[in-house]
C-alpha positions in Angstrom: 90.5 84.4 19.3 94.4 83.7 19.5 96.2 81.0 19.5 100.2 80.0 20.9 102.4 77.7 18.2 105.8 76.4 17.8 108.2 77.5 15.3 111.9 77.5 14.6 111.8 76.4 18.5 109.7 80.1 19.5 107.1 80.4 20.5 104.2 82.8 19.1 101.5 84.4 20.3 99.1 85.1 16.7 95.7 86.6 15.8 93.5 86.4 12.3 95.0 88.5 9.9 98.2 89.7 12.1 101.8 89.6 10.4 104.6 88.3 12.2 108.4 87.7 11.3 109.6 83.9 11.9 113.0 82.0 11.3 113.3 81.2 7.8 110.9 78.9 6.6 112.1 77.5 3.1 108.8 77.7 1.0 108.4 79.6 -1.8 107.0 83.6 -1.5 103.1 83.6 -2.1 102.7 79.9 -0.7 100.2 78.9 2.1 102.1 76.7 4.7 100.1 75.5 8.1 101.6 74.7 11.7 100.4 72.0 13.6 102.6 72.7 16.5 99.6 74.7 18.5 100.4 74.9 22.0 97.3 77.0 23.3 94.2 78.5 21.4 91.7 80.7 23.3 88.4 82.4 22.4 86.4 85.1 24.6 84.5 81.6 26.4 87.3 79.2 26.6 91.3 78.0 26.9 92.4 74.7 25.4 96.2 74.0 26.7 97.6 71.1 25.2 100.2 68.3 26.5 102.3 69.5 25.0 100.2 70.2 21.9 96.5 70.4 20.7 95.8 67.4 18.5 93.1 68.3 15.5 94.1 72.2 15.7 96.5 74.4 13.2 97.0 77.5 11.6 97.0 78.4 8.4 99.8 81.3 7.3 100.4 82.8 3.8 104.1 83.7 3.1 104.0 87.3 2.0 108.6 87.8 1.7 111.4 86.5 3.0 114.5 88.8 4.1 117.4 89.4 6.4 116.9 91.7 9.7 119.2 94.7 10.6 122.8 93.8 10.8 124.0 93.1 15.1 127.8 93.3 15.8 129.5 91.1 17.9 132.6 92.3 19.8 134.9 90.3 22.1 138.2 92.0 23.3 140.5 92.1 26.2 141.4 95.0 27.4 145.3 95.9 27.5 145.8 93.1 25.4 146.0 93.6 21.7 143.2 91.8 21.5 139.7 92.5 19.5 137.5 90.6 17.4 135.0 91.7 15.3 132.1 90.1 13.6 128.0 90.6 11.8 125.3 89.0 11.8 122.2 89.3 9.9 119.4 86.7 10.5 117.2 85.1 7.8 113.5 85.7 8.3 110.1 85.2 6.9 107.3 87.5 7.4 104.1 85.3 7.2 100.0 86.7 7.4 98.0 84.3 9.8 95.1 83.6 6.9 92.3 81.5 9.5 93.2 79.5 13.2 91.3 75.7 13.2 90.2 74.7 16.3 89.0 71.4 16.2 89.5 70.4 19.7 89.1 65.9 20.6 87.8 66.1 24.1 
């Protein structure tokens, strides 16, 4: 079974028990948080899409650590100029477990 959700306006394709990296979600570490923002949950019989999302369904994540990822560089420069502009950027993240997905589909 896996299941598609909204968060930090991605979207996420999750199994039981997988660990993922998501834009910083401010709860603290060792918390359980749930997303209700399920877009699609299948299972080896069926597919439930919903319009745009699945009313009664969620997921339920536990919040293992919170970091920043690898350091991009952003450059912009002309060239023959004397121009160049340098900047970095490190992004917040939060690594989250998938503990169970609820399906409890309204027909």
């Amino acid at each position: 079974m896996y299941a598609v959700f909204l968060s930090g306006g991605k979207q996420y394709r999750v199994q039981k028990n997988q660990t993922i990296q998501l834009e910083k979600i401010n709860k603290p570490t060792g918390s359980i948080i749930e997303f209700n923002n399920i877009l699609m949950i299948s299972n080896q019989s069926q597919t439930k899409i919903g319009k745009p999302f699945l009313n009664g369904s969620k997921i339920k994540a536990y919040i293992e650590n919170h970091g920043r990822s690898k350091k991009i560089k952003i450059i912009k420069f002309n060239r023959r100029k004397h121009y160049k502009k340098q900047q970095g950027h490190r992004q917040y993240f939060t690594k989250v477990k998938i503990v169970d997905i609820y399906n409890h589909i309204e027909n």
